[in-house]
Biopython code that builds the backbone (N, CA, C, O; Angstrom):
import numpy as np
from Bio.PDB.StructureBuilder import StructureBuilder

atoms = [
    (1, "UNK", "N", (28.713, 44.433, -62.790)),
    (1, "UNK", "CA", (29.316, 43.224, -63.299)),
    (1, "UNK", "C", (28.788, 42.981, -64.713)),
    (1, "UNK", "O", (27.615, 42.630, -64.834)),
    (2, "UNK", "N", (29.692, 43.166, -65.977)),
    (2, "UNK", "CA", (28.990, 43.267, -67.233)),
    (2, "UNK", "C", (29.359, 41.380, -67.525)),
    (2, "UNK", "O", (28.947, 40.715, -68.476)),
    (3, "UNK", "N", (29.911, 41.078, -66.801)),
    (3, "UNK", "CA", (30.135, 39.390, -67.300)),
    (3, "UNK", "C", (28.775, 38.863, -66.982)),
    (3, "UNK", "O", (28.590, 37.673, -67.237)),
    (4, "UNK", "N", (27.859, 39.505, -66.502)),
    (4, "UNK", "CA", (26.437, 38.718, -66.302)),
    (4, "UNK", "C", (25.746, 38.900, -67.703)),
    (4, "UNK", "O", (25.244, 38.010, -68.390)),
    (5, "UNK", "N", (25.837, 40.391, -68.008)),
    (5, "UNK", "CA", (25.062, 40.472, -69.173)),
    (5, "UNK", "C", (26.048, 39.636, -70.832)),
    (5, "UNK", "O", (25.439, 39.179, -71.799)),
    (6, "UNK", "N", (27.555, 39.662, -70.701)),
    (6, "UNK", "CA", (28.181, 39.229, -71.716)),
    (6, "UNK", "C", (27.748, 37.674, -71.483)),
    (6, "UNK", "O", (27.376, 37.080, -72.495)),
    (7, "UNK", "N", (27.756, 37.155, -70.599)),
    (7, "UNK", "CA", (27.027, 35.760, -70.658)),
    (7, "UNK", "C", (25.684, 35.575, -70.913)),
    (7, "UNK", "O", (25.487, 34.412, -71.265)),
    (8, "UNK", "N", (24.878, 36.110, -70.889)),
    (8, "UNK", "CA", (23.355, 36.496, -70.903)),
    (8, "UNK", "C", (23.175, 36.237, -72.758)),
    (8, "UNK", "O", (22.258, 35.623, -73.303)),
    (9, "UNK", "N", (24.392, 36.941, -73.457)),
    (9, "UNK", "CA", (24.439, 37.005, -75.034)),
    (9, "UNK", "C", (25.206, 35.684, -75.333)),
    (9, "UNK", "O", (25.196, 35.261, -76.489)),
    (10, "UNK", "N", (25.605, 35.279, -74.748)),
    (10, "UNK", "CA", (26.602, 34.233, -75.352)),
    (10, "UNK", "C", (25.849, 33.268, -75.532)),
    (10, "UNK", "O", (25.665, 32.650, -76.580)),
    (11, "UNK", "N", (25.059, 32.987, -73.799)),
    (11, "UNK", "CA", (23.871, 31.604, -73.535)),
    (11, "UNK", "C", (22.943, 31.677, -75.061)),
    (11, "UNK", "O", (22.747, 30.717, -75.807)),
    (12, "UNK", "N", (22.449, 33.105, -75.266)),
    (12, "UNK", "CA", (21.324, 33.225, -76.273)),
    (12, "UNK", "C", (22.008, 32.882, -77.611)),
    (12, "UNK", "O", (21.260, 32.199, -78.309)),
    (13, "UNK", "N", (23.136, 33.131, -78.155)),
    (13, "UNK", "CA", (23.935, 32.670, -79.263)),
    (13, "UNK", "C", (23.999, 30.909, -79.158)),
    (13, "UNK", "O", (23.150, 30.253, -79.761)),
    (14, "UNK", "N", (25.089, 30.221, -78.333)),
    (14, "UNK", "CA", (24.826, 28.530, -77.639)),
    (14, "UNK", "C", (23.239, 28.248, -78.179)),
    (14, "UNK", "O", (23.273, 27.532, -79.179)),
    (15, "UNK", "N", (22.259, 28.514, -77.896)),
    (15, "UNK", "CA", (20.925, 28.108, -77.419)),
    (15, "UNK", "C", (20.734, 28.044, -79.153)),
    (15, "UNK", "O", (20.610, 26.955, -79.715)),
    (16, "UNK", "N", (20.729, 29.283, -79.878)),
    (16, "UNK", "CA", (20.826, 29.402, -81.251)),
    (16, "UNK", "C", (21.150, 28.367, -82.172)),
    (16, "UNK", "O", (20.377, 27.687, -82.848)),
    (17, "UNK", "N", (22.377, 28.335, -82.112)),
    (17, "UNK", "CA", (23.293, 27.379, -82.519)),
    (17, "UNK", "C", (23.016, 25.578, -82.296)),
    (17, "UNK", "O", (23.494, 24.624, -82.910)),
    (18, "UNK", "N", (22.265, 25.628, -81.414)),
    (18, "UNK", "CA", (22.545, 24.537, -80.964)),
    (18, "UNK", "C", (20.977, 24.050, -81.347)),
    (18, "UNK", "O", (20.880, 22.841, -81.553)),
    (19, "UNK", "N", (20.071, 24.625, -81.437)),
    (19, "UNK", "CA", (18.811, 24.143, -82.299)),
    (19, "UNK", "C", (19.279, 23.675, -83.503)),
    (19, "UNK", "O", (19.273, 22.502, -83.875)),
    (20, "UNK", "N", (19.858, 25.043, -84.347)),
    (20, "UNK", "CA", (20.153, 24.693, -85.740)),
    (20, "UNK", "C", (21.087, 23.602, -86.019)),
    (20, "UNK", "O", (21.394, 23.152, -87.123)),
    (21, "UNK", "N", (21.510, 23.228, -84.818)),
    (21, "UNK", "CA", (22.638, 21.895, -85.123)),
    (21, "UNK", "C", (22.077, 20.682, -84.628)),
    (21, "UNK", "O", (22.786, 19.676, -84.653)),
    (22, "UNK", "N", (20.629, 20.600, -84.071)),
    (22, "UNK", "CA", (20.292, 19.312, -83.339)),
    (22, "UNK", "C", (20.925, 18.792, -81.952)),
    (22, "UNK", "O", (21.047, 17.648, -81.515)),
    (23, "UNK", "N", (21.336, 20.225, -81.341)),
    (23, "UNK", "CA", (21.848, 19.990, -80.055)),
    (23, "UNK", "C", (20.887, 19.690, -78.965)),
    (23, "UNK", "O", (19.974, 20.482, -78.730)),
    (24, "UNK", "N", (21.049, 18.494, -78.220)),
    (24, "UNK", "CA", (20.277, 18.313, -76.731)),
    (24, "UNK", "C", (21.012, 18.587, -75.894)),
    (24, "UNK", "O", (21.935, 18.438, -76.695)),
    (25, "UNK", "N", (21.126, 18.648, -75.691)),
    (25, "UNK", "CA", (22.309, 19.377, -74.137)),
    (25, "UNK", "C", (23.679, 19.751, -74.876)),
    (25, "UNK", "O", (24.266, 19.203, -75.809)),
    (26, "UNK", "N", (23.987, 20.953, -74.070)),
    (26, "UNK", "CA", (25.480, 21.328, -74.184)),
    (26, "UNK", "C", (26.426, 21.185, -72.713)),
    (26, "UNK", "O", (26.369, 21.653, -71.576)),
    (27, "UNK", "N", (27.390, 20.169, -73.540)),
    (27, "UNK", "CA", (28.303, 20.015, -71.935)),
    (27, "UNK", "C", (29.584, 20.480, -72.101)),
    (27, "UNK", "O", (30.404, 19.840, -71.443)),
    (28, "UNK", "N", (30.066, 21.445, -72.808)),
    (28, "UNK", "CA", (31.205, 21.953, -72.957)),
    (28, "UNK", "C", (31.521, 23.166, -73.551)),
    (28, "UNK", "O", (32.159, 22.907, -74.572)),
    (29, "UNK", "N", (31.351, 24.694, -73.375)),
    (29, "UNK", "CA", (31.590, 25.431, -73.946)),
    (29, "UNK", "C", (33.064, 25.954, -73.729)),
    (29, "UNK", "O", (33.582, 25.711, -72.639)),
    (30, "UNK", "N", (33.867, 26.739, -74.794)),
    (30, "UNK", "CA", (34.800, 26.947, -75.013)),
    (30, "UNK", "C", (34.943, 28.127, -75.584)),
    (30, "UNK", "O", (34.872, 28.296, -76.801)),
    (31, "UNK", "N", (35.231, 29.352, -74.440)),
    (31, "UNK", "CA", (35.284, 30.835, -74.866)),
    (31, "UNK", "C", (36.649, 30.969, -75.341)),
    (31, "UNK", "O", (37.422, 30.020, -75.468)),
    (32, "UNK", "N", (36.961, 32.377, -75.641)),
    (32, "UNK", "CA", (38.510, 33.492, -75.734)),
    (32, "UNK", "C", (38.101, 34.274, -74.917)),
    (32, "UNK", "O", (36.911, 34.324, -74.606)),
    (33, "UNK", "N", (39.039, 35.059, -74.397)),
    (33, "UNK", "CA", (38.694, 36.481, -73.640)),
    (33, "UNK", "C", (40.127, 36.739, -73.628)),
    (33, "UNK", "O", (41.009, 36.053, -73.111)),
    (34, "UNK", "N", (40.253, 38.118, -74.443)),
    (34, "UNK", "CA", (41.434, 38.570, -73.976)),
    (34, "UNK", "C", (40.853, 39.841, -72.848)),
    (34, "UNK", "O", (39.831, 40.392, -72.439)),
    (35, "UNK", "N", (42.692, 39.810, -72.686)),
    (35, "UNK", "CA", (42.732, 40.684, -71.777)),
    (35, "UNK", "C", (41.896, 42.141, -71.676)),
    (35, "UNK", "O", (41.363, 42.636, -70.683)),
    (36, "UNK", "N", (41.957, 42.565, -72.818)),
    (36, "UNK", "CA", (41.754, 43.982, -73.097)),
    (36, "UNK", "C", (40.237, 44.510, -72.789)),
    (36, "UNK", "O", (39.871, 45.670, -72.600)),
    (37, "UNK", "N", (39.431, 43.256, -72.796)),
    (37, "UNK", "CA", (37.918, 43.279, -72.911)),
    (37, "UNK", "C", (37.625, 43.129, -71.257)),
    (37, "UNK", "O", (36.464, 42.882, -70.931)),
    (38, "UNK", "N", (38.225, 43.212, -70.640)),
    (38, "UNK", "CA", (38.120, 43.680, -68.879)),
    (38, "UNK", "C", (37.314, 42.224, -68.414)),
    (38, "UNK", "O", (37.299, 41.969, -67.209)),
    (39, "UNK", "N", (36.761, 41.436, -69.207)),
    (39, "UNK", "CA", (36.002, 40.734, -68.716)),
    (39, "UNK", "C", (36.511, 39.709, -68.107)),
    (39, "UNK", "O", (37.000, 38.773, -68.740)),
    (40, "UNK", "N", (36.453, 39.757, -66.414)),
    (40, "UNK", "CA", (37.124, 38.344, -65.336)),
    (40, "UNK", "C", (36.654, 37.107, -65.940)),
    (40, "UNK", "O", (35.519, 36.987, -66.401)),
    (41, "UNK", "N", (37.530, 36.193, -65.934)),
    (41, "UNK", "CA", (37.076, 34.875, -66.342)),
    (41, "UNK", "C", (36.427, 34.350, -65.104)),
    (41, "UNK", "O", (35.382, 33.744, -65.343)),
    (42, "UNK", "N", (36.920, 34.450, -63.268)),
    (42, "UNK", "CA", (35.977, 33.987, -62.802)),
    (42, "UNK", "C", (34.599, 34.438, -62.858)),
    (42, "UNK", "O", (33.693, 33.612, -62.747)),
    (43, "UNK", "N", (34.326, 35.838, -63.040)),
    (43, "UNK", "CA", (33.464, 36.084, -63.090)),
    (43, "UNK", "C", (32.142, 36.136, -64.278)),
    (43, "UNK", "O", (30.989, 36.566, -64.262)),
    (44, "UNK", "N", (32.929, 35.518, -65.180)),
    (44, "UNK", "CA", (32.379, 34.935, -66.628)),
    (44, "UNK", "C", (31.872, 33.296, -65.695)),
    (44, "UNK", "O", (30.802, 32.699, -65.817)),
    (45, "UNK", "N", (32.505, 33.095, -65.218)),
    (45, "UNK", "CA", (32.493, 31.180, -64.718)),
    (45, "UNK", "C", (30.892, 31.411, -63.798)),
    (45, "UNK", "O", (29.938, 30.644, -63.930)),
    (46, "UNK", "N", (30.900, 32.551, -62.945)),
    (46, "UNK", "CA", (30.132, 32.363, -62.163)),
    (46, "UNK", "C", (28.939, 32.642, -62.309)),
    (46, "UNK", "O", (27.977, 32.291, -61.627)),
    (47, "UNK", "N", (29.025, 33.835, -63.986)),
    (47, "UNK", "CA", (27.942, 34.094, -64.507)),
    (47, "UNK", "C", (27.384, 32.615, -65.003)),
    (47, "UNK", "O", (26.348, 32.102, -64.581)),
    (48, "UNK", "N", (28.272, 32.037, -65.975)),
    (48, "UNK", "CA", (27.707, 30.286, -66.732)),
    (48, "UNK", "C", (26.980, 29.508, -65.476)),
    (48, "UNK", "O", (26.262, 28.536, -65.710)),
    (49, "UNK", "N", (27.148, 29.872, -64.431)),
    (49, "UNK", "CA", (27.047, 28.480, -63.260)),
    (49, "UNK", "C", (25.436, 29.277, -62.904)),
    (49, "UNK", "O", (24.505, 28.519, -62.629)),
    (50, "UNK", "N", (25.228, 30.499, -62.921)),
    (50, "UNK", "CA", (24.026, 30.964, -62.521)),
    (50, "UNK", "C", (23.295, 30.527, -63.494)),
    (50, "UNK", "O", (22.344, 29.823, -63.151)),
    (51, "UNK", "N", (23.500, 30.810, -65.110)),
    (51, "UNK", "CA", (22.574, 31.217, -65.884)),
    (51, "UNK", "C", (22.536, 29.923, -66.606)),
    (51, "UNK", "O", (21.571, 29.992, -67.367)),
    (52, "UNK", "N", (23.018, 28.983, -66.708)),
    (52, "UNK", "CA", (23.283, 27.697, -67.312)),
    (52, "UNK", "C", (21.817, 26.853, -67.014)),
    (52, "UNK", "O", (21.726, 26.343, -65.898)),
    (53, "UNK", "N", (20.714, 26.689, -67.923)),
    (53, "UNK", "CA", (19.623, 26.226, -67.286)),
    (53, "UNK", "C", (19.746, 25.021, -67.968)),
    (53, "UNK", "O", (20.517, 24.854, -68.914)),
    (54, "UNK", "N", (18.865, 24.023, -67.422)),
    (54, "UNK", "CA", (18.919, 22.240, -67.135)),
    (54, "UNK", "C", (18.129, 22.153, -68.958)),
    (54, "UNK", "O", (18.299, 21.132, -69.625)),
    (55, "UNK", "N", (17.524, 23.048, -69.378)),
    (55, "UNK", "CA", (16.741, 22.773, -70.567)),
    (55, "UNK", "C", (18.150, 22.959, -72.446)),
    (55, "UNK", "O", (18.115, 22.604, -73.624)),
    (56, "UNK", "N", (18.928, 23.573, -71.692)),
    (56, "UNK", "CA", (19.864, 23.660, -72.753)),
    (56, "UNK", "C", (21.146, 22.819, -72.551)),
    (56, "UNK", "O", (21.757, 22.047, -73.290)),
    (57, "UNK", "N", (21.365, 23.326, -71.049)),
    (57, "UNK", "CA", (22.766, 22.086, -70.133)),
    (57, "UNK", "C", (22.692, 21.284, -69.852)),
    (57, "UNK", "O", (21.790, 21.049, -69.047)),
    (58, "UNK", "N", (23.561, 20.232, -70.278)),
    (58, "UNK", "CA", (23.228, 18.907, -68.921)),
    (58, "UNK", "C", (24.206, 19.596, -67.637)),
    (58, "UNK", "O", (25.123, 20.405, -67.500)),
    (59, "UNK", "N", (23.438, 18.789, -66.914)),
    (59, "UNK", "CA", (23.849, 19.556, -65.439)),
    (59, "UNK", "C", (25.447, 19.382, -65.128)),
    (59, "UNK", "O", (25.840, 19.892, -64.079)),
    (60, "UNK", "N", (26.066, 18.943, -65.662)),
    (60, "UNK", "CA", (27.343, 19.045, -65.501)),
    (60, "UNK", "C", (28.216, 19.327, -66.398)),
    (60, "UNK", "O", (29.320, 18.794, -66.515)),
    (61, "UNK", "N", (27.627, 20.422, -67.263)),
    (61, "UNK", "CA", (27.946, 21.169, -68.331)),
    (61, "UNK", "C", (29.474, 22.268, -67.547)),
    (61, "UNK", "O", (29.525, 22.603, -66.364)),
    (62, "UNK", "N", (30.693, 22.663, -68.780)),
    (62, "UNK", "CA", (31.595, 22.940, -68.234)),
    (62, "UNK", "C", (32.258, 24.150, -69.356)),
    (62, "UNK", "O", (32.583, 23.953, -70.527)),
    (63, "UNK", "N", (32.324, 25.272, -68.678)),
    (63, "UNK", "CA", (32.856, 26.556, -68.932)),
    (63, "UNK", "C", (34.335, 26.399, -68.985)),
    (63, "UNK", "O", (34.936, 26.352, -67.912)),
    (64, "UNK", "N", (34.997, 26.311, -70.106)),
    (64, "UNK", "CA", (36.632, 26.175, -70.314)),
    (64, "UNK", "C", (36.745, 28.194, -71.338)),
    (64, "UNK", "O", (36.151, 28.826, -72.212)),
    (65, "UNK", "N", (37.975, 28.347, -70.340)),
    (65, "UNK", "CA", (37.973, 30.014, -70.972)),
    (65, "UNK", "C", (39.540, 29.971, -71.287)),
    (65, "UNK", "O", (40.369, 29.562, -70.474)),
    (66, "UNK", "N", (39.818, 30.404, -72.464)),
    (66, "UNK", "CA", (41.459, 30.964, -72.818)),
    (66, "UNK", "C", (41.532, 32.054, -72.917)),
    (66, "UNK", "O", (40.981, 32.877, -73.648)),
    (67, "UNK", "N", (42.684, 32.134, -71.685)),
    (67, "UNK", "CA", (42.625, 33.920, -71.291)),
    (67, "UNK", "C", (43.762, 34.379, -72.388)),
    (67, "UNK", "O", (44.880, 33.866, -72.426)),
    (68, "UNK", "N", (43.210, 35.662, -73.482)),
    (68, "UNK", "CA", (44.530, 36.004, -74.234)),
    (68, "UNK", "C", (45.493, 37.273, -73.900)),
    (68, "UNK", "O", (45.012, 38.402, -73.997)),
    (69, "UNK", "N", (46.516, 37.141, -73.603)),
    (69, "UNK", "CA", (47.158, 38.385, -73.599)),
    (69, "UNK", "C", (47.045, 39.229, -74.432)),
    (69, "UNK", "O", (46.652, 39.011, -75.577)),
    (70, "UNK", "N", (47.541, 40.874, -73.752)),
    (70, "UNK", "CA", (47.400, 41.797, -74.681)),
    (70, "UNK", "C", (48.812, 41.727, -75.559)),
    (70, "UNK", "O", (49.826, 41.634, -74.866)),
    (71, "UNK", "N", (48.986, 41.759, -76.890)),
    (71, "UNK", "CA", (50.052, 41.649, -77.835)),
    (71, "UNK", "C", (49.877, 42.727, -78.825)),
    (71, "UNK", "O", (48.958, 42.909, -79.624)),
    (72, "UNK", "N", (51.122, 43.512, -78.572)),
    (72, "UNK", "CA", (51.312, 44.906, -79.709)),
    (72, "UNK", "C", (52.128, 44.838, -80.598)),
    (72, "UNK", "O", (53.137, 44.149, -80.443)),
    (73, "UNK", "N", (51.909, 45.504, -81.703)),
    (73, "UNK", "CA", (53.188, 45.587, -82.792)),
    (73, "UNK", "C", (53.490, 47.024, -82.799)),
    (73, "UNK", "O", (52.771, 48.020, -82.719)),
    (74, "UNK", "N", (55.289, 46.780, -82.969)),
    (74, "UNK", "CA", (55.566, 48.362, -83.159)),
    (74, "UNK", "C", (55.541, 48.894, -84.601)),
    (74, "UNK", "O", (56.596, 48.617, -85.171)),
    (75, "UNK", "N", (54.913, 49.382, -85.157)),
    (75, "UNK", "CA", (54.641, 50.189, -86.102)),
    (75, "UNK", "C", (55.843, 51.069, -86.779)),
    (75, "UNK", "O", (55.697, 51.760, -87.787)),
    (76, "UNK", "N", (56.853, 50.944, -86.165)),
    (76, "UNK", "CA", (58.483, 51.769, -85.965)),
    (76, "UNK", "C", (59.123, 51.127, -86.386)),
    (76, "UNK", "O", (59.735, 51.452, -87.404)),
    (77, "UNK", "N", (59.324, 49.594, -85.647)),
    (77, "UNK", "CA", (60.473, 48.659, -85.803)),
    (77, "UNK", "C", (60.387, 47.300, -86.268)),
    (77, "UNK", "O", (61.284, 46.512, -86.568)),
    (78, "UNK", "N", (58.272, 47.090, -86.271)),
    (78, "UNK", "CA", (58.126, 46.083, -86.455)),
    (78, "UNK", "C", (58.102, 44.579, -84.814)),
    (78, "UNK", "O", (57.745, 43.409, -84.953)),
    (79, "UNK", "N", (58.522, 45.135, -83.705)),
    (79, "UNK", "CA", (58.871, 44.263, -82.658)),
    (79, "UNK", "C", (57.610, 43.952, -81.839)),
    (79, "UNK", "O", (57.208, 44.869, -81.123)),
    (80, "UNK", "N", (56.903, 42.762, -81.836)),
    (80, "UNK", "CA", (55.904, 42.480, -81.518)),
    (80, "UNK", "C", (56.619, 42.204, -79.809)),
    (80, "UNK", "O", (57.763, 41.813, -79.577)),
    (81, "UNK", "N", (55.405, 42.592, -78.655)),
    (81, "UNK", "CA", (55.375, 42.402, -77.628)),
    (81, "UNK", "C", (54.206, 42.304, -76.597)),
    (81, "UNK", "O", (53.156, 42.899, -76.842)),
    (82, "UNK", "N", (54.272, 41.968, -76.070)),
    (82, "UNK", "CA", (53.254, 41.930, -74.579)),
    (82, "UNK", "C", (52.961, 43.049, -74.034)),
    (82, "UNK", "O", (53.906, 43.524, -73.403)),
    (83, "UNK", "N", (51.764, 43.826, -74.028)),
    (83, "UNK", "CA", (51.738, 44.634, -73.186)),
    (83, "UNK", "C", (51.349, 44.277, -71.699)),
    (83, "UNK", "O", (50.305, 43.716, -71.368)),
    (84, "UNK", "N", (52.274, 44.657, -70.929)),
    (84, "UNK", "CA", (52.239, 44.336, -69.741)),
    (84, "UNK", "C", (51.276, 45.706, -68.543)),
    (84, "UNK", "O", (51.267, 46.932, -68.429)),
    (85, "UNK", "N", (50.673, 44.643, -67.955)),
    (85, "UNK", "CA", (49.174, 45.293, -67.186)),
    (85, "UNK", "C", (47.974, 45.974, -68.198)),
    (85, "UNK", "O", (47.101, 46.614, -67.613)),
    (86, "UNK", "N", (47.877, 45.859, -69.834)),
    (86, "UNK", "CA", (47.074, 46.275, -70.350)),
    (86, "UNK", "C", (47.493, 47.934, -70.537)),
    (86, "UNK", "O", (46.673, 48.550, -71.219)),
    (87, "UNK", "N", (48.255, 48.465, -70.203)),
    (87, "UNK", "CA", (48.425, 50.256, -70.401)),
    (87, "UNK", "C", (49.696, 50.561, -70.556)),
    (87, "UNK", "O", (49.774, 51.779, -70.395)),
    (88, "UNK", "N", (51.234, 49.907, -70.888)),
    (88, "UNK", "CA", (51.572, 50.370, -71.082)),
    (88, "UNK", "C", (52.214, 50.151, -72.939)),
    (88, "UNK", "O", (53.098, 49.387, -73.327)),
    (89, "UNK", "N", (51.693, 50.756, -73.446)),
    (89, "UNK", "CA", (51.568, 51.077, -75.175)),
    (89, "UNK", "C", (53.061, 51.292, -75.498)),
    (89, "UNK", "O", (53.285, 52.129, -76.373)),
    (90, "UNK", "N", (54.203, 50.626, -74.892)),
    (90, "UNK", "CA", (55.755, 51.625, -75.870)),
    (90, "UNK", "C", (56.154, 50.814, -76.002)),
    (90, "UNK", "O", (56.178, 50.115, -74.989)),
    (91, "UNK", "N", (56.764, 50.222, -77.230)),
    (91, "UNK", "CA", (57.415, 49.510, -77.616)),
    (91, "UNK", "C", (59.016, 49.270, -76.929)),
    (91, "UNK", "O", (59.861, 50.146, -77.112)),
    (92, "UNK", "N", (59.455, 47.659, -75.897)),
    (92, "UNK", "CA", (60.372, 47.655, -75.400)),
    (92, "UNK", "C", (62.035, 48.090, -76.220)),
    (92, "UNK", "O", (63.099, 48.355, -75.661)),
    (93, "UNK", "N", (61.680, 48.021, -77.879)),
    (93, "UNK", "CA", (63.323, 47.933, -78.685)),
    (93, "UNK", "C", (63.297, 49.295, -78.630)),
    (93, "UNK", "O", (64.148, 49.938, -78.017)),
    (94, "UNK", "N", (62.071, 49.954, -79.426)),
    (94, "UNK", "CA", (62.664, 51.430, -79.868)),
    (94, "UNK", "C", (61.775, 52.702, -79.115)),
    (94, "UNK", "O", (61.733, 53.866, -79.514)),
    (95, "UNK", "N", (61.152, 52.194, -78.036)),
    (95, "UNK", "CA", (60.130, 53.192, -77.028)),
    (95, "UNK", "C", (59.099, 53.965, -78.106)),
    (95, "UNK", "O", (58.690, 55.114, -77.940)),
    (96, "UNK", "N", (58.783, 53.156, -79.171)),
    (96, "UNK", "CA", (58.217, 54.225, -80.108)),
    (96, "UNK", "C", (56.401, 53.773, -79.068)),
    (96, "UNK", "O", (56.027, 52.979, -78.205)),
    (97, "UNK", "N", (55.852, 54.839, -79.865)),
    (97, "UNK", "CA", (54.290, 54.795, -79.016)),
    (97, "UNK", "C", (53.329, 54.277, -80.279)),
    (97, "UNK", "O", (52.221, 53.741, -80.241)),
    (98, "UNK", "N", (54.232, 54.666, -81.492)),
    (98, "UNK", "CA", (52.886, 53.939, -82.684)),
    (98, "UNK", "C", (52.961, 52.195, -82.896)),
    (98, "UNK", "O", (53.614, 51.462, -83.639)),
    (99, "UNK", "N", (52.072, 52.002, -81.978)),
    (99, "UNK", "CA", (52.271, 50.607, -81.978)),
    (99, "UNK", "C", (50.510, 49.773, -82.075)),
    (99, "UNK", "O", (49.465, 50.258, -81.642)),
    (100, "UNK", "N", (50.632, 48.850, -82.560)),
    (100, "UNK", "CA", (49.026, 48.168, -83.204)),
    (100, "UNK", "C", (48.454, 47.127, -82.284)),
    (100, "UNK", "O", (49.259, 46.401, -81.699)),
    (101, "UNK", "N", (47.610, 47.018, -82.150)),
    (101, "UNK", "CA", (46.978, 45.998, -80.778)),
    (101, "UNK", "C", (46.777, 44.340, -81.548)),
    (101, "UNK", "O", (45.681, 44.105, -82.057)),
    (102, "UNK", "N", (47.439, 43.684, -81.575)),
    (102, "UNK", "CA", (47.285, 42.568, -82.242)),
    (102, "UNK", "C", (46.626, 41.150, -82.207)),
    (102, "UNK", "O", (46.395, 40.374, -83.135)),
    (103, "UNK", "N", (46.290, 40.989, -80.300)),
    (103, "UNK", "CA", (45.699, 40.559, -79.530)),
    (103, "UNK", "C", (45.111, 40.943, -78.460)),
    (103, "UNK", "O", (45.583, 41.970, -77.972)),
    (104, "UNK", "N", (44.238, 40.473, -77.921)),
    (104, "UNK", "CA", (43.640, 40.884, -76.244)),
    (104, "UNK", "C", (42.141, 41.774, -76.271)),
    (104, "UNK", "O", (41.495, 42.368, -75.407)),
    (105, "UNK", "N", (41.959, 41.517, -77.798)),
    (105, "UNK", "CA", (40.505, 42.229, -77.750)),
    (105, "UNK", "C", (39.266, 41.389, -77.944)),
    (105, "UNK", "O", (38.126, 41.852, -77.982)),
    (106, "UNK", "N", (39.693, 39.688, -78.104)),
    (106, "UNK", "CA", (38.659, 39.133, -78.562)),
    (106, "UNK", "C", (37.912, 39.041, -77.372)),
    (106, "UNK", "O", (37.938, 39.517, -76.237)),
    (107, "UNK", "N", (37.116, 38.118, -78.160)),
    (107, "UNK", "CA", (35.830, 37.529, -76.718)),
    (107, "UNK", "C", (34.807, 36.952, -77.888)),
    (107, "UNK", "O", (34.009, 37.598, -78.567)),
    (108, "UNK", "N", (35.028, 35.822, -77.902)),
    (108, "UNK", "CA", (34.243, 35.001, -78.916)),
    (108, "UNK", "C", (34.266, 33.416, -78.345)),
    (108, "UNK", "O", (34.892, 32.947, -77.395)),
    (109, "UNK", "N", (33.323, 32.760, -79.312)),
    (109, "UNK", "CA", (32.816, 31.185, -78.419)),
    (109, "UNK", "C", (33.623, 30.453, -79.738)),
    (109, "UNK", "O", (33.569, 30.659, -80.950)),
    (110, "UNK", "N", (34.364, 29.539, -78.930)),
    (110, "UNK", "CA", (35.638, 29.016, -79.809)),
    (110, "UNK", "C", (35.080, 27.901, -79.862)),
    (110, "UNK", "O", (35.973, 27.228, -80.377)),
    (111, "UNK", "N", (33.962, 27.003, -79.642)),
    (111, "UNK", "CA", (33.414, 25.811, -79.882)),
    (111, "UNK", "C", (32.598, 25.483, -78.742)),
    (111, "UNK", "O", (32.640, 26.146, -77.706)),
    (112, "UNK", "N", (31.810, 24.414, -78.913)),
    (112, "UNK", "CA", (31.070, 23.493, -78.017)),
    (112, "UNK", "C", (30.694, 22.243, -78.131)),
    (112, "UNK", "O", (30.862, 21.621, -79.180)),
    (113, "UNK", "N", (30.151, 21.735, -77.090)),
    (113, "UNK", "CA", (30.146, 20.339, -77.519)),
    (113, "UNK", "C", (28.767, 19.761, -76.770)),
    (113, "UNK", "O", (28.523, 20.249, -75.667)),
    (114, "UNK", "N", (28.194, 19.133, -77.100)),
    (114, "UNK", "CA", (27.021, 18.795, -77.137)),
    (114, "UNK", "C", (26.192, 17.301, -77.328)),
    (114, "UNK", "O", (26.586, 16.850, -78.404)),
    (115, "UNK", "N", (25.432, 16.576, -76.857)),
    (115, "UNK", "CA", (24.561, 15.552, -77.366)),
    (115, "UNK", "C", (23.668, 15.461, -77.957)),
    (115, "UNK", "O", (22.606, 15.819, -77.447)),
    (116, "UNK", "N", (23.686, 15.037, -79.056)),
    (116, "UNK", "CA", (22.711, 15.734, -80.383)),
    (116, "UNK", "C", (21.353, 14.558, -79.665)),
    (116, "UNK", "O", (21.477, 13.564, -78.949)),
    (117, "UNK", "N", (19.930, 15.330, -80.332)),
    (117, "UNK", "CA", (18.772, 15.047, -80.083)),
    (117, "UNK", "C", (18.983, 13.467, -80.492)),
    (117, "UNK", "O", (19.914, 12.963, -81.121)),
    (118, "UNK", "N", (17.636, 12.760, -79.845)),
    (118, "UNK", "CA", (17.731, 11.253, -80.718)),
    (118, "UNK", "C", (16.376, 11.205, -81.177)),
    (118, "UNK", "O", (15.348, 11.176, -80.500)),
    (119, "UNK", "N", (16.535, 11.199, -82.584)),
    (119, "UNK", "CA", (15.060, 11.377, -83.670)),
    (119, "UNK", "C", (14.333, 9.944, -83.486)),
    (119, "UNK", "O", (13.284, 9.702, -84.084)),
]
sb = StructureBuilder()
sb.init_structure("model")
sb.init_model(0)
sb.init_chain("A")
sb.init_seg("    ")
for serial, (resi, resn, name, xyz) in enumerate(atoms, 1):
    if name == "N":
        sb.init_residue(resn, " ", resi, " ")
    sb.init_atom(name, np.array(xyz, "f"), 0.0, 1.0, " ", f" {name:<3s}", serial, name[0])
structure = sb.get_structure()
């Protein structure tokens, strides 16, 4: 299960971030994950719920994930599409195969939200 260790980097990035910003608790993180990066969102959820400790989270801190599809361009015709199940690469107008991956590879922390320290 690599969603333990991709959460393992994310928490340590959050934790980062959130010093340098005067964060006391984080109660809202807000991933991407496309498709392409294999990584289950429940199993991203269940990694946050293990590894989520009371010194960075408030305890009812909340894992929001936007799952992205995989999206290709045809390189032939220009006809952007969905690849459907992640494998099949041919463009539906002109079946061409040179086609560009345009989405579904991210996996990045799209924001958070937090209660800043009280000085």
């Amino acid at each position: 299960m690599h969603e333990m260790g991709l959460m393992t980097e994310i928490i340590t990035l959050l934790d980062q971030s959130a010093r340098q910003n005067k964060i006391a608790k984080i109660t809202r993180v807000n991933l991407v994950v496309g498709k392409m990066t294999a990584a289950l969102p429940d199993a991203l959820q269940l990694a946050f719920e293990a590894l989520k400790t009371e010194d960075l989270f408030s305890p009812q801190a909340e894992l929001e994930i936007e799952e992205r599809e995989t999206v290709a361009q045809c390189l032939n015709c220009g006809n952007s599409f969905t690849v459907p199940d992640n494998y099949l690469f041919i463009c539906p107008a002109c079946q061409s195969l040179k086609v560009k991956i345009t989405s579904g590879r991210e996996l990045y922390i799209a924001g958070y939200e937090g209660e800043e320290n009280e000085i």
